[in-house]
C-alpha positions as CSV (number, residue, x, y, z in Angstrom):
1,X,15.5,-25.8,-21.4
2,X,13.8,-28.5,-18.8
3,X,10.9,-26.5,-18.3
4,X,10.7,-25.1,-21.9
5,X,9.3,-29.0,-23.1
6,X,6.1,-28.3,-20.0
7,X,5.5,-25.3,-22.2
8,X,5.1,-26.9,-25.6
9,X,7.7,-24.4,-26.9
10,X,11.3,-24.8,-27.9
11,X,14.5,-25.3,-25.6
12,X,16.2,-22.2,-26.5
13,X,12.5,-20.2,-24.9
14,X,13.6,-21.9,-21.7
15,X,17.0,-20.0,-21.7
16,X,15.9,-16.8,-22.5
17,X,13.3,-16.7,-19.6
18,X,15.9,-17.8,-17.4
19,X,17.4,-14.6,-18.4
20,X,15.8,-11.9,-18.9
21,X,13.4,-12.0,-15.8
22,X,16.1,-12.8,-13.5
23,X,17.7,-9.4,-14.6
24,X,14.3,-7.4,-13.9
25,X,13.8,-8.7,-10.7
26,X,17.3,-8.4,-9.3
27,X,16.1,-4.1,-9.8
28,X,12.8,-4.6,-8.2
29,X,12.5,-7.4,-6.1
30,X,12.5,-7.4,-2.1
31,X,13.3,-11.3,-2.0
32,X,17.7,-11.4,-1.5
33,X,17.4,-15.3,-2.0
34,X,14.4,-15.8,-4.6
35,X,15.7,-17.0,-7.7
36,X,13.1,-16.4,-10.5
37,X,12.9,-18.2,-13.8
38,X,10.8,-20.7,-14.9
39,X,9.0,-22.9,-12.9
40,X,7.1,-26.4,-13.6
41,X,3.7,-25.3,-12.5
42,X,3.6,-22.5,-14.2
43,X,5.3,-23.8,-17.3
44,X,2.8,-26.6,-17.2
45,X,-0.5,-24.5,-16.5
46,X,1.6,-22.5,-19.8
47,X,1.8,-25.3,-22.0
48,X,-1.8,-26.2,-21.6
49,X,-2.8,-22.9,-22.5
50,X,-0.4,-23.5,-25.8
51,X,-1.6,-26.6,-26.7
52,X,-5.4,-25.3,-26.8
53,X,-4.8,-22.5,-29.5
54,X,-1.9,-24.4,-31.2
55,X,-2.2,-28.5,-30.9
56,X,0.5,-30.1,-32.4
57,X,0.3,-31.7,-35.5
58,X,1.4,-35.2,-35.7
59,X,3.0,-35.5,-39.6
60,X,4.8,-32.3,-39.5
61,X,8.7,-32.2,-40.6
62,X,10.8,-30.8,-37.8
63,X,13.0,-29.5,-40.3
64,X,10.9,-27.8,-42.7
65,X,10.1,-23.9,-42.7
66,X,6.4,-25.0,-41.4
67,X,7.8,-26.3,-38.5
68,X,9.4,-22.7,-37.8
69,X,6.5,-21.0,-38.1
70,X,4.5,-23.5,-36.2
71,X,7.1,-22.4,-33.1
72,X,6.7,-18.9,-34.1
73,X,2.8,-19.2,-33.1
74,X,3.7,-21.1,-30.1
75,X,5.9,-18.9,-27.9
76,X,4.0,-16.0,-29.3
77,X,0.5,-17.7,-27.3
78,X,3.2,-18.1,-24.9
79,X,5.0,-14.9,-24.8
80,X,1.0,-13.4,-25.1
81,X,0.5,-15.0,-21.7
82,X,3.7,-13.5,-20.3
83,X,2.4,-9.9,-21.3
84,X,-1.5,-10.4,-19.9
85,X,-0.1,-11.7,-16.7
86,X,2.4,-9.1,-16.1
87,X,-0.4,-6.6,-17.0
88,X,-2.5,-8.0,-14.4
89,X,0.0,-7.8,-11.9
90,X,0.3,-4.4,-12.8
91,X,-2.6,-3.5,-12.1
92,X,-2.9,-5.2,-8.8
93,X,0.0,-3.2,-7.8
94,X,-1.6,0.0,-8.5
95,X,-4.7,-1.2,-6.6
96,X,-2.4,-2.6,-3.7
97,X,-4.3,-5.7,-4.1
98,X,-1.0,-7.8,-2.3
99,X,-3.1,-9.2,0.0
100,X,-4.8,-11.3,-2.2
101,X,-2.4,-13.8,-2.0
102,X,-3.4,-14.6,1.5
103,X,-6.2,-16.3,0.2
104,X,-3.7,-19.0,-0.9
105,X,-3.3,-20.4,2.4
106,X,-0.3,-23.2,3.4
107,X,-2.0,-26.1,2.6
108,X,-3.4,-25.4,-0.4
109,X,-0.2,-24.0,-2.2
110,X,1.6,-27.5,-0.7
111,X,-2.0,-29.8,-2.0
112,X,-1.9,-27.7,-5.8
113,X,2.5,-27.6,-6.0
114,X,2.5,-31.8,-4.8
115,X,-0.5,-32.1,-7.4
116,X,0.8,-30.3,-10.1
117,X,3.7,-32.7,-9.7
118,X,2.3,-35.6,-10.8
119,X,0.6,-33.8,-13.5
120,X,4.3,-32.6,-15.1
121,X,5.6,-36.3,-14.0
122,X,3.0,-38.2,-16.7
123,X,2.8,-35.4,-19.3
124,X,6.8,-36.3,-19.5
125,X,6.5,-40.0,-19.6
126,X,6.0,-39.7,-23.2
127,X,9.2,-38.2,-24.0
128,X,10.9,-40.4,-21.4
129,X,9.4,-43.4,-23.3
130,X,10.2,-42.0,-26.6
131,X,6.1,-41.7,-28.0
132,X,4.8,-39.2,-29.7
133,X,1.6,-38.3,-28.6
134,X,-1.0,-35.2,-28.9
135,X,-1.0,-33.3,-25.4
136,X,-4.0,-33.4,-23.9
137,X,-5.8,-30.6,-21.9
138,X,-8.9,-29.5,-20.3
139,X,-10.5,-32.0,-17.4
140,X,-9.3,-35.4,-16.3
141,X,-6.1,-34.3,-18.6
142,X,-3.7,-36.3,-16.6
143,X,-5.6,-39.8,-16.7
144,X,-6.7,-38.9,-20.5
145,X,-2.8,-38.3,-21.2
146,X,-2.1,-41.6,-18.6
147,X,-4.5,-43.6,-21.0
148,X,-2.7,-42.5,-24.0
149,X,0.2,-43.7,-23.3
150,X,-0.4,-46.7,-21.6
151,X,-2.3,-47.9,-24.9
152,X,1.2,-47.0,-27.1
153,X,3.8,-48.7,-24.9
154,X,4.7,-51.3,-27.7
155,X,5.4,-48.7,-29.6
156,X,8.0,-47.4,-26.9
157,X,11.6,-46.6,-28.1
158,X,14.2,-48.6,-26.5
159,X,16.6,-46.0,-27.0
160,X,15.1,-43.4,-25.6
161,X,13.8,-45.6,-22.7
162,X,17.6,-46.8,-22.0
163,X,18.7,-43.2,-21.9
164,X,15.5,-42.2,-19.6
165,X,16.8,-45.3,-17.1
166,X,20.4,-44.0,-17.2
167,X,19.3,-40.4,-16.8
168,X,17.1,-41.3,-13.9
169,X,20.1,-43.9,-11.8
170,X,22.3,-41.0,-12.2
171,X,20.0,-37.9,-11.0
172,X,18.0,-39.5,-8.5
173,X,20.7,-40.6,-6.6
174,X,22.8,-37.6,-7.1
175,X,20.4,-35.3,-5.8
176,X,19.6,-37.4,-2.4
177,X,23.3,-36.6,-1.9
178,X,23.2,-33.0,-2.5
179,X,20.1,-33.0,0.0
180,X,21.0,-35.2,2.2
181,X,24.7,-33.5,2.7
182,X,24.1,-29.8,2.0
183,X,25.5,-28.6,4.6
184,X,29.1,-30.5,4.5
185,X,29.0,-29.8,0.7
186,X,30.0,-26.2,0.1
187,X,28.4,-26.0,-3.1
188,X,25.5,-28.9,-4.6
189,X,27.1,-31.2,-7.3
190,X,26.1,-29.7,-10.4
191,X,24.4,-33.3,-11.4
192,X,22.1,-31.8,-14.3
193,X,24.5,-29.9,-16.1
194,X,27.1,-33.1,-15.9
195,X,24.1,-35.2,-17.3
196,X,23.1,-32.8,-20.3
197,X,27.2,-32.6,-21.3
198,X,27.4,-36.1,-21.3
199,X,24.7,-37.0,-23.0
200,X,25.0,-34.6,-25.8
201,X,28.3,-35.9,-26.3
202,X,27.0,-39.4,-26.4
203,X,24.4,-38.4,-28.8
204,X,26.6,-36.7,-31.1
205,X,29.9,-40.0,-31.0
206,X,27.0,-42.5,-31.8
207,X,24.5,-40.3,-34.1
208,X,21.5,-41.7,-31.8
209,X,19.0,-39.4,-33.6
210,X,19.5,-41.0,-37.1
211,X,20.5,-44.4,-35.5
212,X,17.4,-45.3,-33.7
213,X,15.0,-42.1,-34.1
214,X,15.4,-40.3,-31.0
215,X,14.0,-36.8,-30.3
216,X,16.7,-34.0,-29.7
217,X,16.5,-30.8,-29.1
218,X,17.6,-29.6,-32.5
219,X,19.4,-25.8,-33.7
220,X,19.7,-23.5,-30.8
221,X,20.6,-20.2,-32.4
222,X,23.4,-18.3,-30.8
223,X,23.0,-14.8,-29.2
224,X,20.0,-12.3,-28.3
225,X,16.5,-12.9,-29.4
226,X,15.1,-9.8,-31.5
227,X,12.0,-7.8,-29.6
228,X,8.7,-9.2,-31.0
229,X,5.3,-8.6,-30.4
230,X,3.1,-10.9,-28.4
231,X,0.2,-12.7,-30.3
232,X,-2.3,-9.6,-28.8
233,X,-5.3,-11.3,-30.4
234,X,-5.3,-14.3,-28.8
235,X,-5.9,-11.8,-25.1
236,X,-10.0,-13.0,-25.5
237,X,-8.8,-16.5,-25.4
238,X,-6.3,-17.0,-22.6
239,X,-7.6,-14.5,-20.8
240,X,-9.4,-17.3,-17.7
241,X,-6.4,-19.1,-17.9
242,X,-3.9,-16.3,-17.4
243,X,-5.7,-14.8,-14.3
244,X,-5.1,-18.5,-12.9
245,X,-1.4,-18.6,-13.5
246,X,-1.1,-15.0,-12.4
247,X,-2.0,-16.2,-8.8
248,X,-0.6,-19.1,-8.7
249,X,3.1,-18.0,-10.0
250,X,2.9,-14.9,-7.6
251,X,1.5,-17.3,-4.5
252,X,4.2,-19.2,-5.1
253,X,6.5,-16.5,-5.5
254,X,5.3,-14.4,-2.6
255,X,5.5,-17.3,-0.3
256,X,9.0,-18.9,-1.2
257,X,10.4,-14.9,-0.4
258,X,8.5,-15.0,3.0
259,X,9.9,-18.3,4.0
260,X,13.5,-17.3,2.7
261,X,12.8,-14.2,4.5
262,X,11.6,-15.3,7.9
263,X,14.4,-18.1,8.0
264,X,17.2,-15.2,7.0
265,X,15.3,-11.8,9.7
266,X,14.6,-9.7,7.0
267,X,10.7,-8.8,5.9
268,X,9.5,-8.7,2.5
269,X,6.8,-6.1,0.8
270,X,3.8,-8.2,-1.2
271,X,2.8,-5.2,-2.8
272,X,6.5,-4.4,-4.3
273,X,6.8,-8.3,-5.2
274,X,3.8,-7.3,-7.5
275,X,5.7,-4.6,-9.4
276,X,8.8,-6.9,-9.4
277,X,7.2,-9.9,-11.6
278,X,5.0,-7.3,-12.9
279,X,7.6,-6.0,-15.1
280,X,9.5,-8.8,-15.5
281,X,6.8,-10.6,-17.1
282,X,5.7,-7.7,-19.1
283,X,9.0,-6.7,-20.5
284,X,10.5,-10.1,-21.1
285,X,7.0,-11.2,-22.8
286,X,8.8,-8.9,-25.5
287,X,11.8,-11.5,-25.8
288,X,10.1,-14.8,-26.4
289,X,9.7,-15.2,-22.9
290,X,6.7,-17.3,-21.6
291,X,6.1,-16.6,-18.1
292,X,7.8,-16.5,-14.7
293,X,8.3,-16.8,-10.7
294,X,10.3,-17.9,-8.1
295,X,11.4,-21.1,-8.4
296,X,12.2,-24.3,-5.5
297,X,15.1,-25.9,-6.8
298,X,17.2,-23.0,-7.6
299,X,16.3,-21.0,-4.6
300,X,17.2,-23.6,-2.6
301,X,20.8,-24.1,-4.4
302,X,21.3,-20.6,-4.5
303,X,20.3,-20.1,-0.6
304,X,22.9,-23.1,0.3
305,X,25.3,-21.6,-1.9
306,X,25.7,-18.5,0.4
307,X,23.6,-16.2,-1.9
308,X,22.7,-13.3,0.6
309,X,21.1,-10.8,-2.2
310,X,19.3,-9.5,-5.0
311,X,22.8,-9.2,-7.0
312,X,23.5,-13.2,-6.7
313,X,20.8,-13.5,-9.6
314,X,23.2,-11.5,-11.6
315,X,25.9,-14.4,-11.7
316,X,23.0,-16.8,-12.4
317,X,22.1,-15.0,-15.1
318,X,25.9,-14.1,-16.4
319,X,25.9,-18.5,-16.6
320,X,22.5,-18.3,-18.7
321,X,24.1,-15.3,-21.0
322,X,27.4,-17.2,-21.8
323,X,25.1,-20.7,-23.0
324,X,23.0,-17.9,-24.9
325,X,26.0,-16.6,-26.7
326,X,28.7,-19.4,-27.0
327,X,27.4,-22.9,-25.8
328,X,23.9,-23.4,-26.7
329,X,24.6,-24.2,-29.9
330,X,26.7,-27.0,-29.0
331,X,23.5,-28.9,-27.4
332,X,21.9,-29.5,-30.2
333,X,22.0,-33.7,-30.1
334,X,21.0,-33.1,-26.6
335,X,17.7,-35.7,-26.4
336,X,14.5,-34.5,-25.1
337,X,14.3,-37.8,-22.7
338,X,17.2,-35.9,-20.5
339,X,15.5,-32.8,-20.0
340,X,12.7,-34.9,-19.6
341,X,14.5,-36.6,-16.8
342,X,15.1,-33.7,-15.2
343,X,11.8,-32.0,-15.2
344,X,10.7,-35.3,-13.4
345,X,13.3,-35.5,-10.4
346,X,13.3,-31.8,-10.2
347,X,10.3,-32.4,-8.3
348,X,11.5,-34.4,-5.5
349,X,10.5,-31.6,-3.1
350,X,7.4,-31.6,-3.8
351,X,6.4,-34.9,-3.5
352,X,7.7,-35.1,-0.2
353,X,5.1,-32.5,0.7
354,X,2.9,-35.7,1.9
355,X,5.3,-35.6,4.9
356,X,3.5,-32.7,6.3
357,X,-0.2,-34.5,6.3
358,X,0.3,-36.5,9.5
359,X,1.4,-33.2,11.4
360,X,-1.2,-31.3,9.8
361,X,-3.7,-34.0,10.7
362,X,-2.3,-33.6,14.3
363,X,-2.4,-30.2,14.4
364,X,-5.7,-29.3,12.4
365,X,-8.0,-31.7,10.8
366,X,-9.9,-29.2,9.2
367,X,-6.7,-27.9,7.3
368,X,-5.6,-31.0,6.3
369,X,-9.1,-31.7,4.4
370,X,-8.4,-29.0,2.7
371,X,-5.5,-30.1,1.8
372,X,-6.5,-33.5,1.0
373,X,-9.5,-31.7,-1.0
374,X,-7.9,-29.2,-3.0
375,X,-4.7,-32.4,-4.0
376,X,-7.6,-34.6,-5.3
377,X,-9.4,-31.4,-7.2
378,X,-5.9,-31.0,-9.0
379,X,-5.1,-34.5,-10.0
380,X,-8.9,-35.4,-11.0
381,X,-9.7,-32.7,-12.3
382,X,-7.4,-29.6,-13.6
383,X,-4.6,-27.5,-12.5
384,X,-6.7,-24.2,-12.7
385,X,-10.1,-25.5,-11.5
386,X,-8.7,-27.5,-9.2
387,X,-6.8,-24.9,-7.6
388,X,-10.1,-22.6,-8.1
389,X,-12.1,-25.8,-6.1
390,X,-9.4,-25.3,-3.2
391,X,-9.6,-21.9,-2.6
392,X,-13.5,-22.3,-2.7
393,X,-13.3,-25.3,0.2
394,X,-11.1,-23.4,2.2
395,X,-12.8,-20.1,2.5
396,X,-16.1,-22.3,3.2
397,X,-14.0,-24.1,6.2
398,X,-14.1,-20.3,7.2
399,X,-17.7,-19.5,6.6
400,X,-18.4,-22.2,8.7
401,X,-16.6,-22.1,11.5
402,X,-17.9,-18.6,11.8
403,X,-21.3,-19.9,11.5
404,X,-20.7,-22.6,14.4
405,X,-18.4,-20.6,16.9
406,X,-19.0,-21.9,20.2
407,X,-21.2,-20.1,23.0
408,X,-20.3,-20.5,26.2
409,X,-21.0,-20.2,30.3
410,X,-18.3,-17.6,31.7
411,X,-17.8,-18.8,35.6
412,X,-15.5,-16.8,38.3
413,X,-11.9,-18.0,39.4
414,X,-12.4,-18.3,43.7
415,X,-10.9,-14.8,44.8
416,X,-9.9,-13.3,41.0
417,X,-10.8,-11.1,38.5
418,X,-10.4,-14.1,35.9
419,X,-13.8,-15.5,34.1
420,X,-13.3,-19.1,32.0
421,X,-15.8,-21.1,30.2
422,X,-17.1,-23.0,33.3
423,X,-17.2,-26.4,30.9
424,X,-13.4,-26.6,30.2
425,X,-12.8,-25.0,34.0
426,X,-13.4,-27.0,36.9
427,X,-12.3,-25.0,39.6
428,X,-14.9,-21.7,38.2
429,X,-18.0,-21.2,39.9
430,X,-21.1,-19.7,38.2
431,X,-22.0,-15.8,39.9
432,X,-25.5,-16.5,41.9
433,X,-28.4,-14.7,39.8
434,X,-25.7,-13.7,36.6
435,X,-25.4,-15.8,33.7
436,X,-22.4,-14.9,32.3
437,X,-22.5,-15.3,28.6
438,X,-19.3,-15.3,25.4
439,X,-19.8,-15.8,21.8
440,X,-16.6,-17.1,20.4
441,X,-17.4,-15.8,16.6
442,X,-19.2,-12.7,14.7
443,X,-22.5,-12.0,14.5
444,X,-23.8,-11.6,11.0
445,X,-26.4,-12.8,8.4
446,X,-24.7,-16.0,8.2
447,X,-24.6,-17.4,11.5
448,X,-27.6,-14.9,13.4
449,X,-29.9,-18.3,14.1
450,X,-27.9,-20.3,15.4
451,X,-26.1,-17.5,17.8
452,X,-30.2,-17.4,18.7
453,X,-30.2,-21.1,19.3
454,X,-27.6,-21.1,21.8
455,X,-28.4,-18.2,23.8
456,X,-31.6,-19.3,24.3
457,X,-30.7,-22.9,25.1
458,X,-28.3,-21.2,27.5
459,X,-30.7,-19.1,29.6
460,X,-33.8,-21.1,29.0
461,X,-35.5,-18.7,27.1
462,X,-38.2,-20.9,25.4
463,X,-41.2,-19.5,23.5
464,X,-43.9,-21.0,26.4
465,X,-41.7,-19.3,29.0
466,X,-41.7,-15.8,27.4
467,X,-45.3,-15.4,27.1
468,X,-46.2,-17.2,30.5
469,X,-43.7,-14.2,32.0
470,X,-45.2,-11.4,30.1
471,X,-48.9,-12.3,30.6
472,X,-47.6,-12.6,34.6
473,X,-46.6,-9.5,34.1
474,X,-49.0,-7.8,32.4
475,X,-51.8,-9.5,34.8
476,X,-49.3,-7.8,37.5
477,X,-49.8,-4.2,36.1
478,X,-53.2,-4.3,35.3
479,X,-54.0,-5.5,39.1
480,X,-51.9,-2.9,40.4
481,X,-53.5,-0.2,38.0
482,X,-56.7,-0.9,39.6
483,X,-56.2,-0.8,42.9
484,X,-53.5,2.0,43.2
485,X,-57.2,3.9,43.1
486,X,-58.6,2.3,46.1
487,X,-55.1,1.8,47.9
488,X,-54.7,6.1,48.4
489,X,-58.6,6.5,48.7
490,X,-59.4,4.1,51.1
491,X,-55.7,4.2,53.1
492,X,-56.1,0.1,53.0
493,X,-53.2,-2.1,51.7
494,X,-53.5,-3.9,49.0
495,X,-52.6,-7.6,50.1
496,X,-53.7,-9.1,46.7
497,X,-51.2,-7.1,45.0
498,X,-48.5,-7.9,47.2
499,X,-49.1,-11.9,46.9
500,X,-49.5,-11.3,43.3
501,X,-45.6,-9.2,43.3
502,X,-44.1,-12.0,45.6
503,X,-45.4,-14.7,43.3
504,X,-44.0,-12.9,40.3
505,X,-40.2,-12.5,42.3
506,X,-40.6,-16.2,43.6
507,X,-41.0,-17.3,39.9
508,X,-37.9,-15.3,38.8
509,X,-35.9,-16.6,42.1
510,X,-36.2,-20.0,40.6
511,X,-35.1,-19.8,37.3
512,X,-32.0,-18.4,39.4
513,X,-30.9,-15.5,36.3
514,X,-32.2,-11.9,37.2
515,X,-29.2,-10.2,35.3
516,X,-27.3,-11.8,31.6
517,X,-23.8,-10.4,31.1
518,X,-22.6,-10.8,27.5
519,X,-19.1,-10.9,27.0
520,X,-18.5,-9.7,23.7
521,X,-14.4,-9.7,23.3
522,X,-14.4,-12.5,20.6
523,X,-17.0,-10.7,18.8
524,X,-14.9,-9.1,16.1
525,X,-17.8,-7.5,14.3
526,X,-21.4,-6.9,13.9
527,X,-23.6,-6.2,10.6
528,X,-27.2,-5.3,10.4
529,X,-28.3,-8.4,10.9
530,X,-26.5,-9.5,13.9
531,X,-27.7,-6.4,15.6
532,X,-30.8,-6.8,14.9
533,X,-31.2,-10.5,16.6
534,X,-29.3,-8.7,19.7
535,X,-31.7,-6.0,20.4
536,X,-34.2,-8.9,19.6
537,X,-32.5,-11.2,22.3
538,X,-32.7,-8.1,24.7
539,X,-36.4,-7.6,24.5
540,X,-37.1,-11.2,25.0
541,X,-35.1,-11.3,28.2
542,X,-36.7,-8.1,29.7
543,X,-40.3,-9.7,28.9
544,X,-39.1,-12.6,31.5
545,X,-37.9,-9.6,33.8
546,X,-33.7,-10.3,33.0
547,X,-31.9,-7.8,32.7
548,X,-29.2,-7.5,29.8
549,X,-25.5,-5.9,30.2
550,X,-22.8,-6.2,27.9
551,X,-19.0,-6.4,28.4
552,X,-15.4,-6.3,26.1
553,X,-17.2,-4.5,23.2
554,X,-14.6,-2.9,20.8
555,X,-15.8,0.1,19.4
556,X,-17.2,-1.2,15.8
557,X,-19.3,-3.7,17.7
558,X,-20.4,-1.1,20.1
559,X,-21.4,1.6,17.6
560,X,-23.5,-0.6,14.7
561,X,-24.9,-2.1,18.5
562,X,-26.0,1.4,19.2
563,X,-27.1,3.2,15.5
564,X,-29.6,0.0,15.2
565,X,-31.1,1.3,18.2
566,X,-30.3,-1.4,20.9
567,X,-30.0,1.8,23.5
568,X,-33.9,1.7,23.9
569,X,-34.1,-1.5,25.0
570,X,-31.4,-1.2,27.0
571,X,-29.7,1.5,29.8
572,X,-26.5,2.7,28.7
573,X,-25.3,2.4,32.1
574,X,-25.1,-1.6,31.5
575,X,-22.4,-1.4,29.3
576,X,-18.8,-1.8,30.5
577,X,-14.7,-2.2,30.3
578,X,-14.5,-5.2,31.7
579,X,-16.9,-8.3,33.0
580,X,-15.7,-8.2,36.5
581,X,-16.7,-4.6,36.5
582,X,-19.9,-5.7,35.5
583,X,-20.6,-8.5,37.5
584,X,-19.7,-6.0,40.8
585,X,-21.8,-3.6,39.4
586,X,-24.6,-5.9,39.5
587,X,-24.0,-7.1,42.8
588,X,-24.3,-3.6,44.3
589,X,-28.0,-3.1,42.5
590,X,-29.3,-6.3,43.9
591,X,-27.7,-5.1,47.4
């Protein structure tokens, strides 16, 4: 009912999505301790979608037959959501698209859940403070909404503040107990549940909602909901958003299962997670449900309850059906400023996702700006676009570190078969006359220039120096053109063309590299491109008179190598298994 307020829909829509997707996914799912439901960041990116098609009007009667129909037309944008997004998931099952969710690495599912946070913590301050405010949505939502109700705090009910305050000693405190002693505690004190009995009781001895205007939560009718269509037309419309809360309910989803799954031996099966909410979305869109995923708080209480499979969510659900058929009527002086309550400290875990930065910043810098990036794009910005602005910075972080991987001098371990970059290994000596060469990345389009750069830097290879070598030798084969002639005729050596063939060796001899041996295990792959600036680095070293042989190449990398031609500028023969092999094969030819 918590999470029902984040959508801008009634209680009673909370319950029955605490229902009927629970049901679905105990048939389908491959998670045995994922609890499914409703969850604040999905409820919230939900309610903003809501509040778009159908704001709320501020001088409507709650009790009148307008107000019924103005609920009608939200949980049917709602329930329309549910539908789309189960449809896409759908269809991303039948294209085994799973591995999308991949893209939603660690930090950014931490960064957008701790953001999101703070979003549902201020779009509930005004039920905590009693206000009645329009919600607002779109960009810088969350200091718009911050704004808002900083400028209406006279207007604050004292009521509903005192109840907020009482709610919140009661909960907050609670809950570090239940966390802090799960694992003497055989089942979590079921603080909530104890708050939302007591205060309705409250409510109801001292008729707080005529007695000093407080919002409850009003008629919760008893039983099933009847089926009912979705709002289809409103598909063009929440179409953007729903794609976002698609993947963000199933990233979430998929990686509370993994971590459940990983902690407890067992694997789970992305794809077959996709079918799971699939249908549960789609079917319960049917029931007034808005939509669904895994969800923190009650995974975690249903994990340190013993839960151990699918069929646990049945008995969740049995507790959901007997409030749907006998109890829920009875909360109806419950006050919006408990389930407010609760929404906030239901969020205590992920807040204390800023634990992880100083690890992260130990363990990768680069990760944790993308944490730190894709937290700020959230809060400033939106949920969705922040989240979108997240995913963006962290597949550039990819791009380029691919652009910028590292080139570096192999040198031989005394009396071993082992080659180590020569900068970070002291005790490796370079081979005399083989510059042993690794490139610790691709080589594509992207990062061709600057793989260029560094071989060239590495062996010297300077424009000045190319052509100086090549007009050497060119000068070198013309001379010995013309007086091969006069050599056979006249039976005389030819003592100018041996001083000219010693100069030419004396001037290799110093640069000290007659062979370059590429080792290309980190090279994952090659495109077009990349090949092309190979067999362009290959020419270039046999114009100086070096020759080029390559090592580690898996067979991708060897055959786009070969079908862009590198094999005429370059004997097969130089191509081997391992560098060692190499680098004794090259020994024996200068022998």
């Amino acid at each position: 009912m918590a999470f029902a307020l984040l959508t801008s829909v009634a209680p009673i829509f909370g319950l029955y999505t605490s229902f009927f997707p629970v049901v679905l996914y105990m048939f389908f799912g491959t998670g045995r301790h994922v609890s499914t439901g409703t969850f604040a960041v999905v409820s919230l990116m939900t309610g903003s979608v809501v509040e778009q098609l159908v704001p709320t009007p501020l001088d409507m009667n709650s009790s009148s037959s307008e107000a019924a129909e103005f609920e009608g037309q939200r949980i049917g944008v709602a329930s329309a959501v549910a539908l789309l997004s189960g449809i896409i998931m759908l269809c991303m099952f039948g294209l085994q698209l799973g591995f999308l969710s991949t893209y939603l690495s660690e930090p950014i599912v931490k960064a957008f859940t701790s953001a999101a946070a703070f979003h549902v913590t201020i779009s509930q301050l005004q039920s905590m403070l009693g206000l009645r405010l329009p919600r607002h949505t779109g960009t810088f939502s969350l200091f718009k909404t911050l704004a808002s109700v900083m400028e209406n705090l006279p207007h604050t009910n004292m009521a509903e503040l005192l109840i907020s305050l009482v709610c919140l000693a009661v909960l907050v405190p609670v809950k570090e107990i239940n966390m802090r002693y799960r694992h003497r505690l055989r089942t979590p004190i079921p603080v909530e549940i104890l708050t939302v009995i007591i205060a309705t009781g409250v409510a109801y001895a001292s008729s707080l909602d005529s007695a000093y205007n407080i919002e409850i939560v009003g008629h919760i009718p008893a039983g099933f909901p009847r089926p009912r269509m979705p709002a289809l037309h409103t598909f063009p419309d929440i179409a953007e958003d729903t794609v976002a809360i698609t993947f963000v309910g199933y990233a979430v989803s998929v990686s509370l299962a993994m971590i459940y799954a990983d902690k407890h031996g067992y694997s789970i099966h992305p794809n077959q997670e996709l079918l799971a909410h699939g249908i549960s979305n789609t079917v319960s869109s049917f029931f007034n449900c808005f939509p669904s995923s895994a969800t923190l708080a009650t995974t975690n209480i249903l994990e340190s309850a013993g839960g151990y499979t699918q069929l646990s969510g049945l008995f969740t659900s049995l507790v959901v059906l007997i409030v749907l058929l006998l109890i829920g009527p009875l909360f109806y002086f419950l006050p919006k400023a408990v389930l407010a309550c609760i929404n906030v400290t239901s969020l205590r875990q992920m807040f204390l996702q800023f634990h992880d930065l100083p690890e992260l910043w130990r363990i990768s810098k680069i990760d944790f700006m993308v944490w730190v990036v894709t937290w700020l794009s959230v809060v400033v910005l939106n949920v969705d676009l922040g989240l979108a602005i997240g995913v963006v910075f962290s597949m550039m972080t990819v791009i380029c570190r691919t652009q910028r991987a590292g080139c570096s001098v192999l040198g031989r371990a005394s009396n071993t078969e082992i080659y180590r970059p020569m900068e970070n290994h002291s005790k490796c000596y370079e081979v005399p006359g083989v510059k042993i060469l690794t490139y610790n990345g691709p080589i594509y389009y992207g990062n061709r220039s600057f793989f260029r750069e560094e071989m060239s830097r590495l062996l010297g290879l300077t424009p000045e120096k190319i052509r100086s070598r090549e007009k050497a030798r060119k000068s070198l084969e013309k001379r010995e053109r013309e007086t091969t002639v006069n050599t056979v005729e006249r039976g005389i050596a030819n003592t100018s063309f041996s001083s000219e063939n010693e100069f030419f060796k004396s001037e290799t001899s110093e640069s000290d590299v007659q062979a370059v041996l590429i080792d290309c295990s980190s090279v994952i792959f090659v495109d077009v491109a990349g090949a092309r600036i190979f067999t362009q680095m290959c020419t270039e070293c046999q114009k100086v008179g070096v020759h080029v042989y390559l090592a580690n190449c898996n067979e991708s990398v060897l055959k786009i190598l070969t079908s862009s031609g590198l094999m005429k500028y370059m004997n097969p023969q130089h191509i081997f298994v391992t560098v060692h092999d190499a680098v004794m094969y090259i020994k024996q030819q200068k022998v």
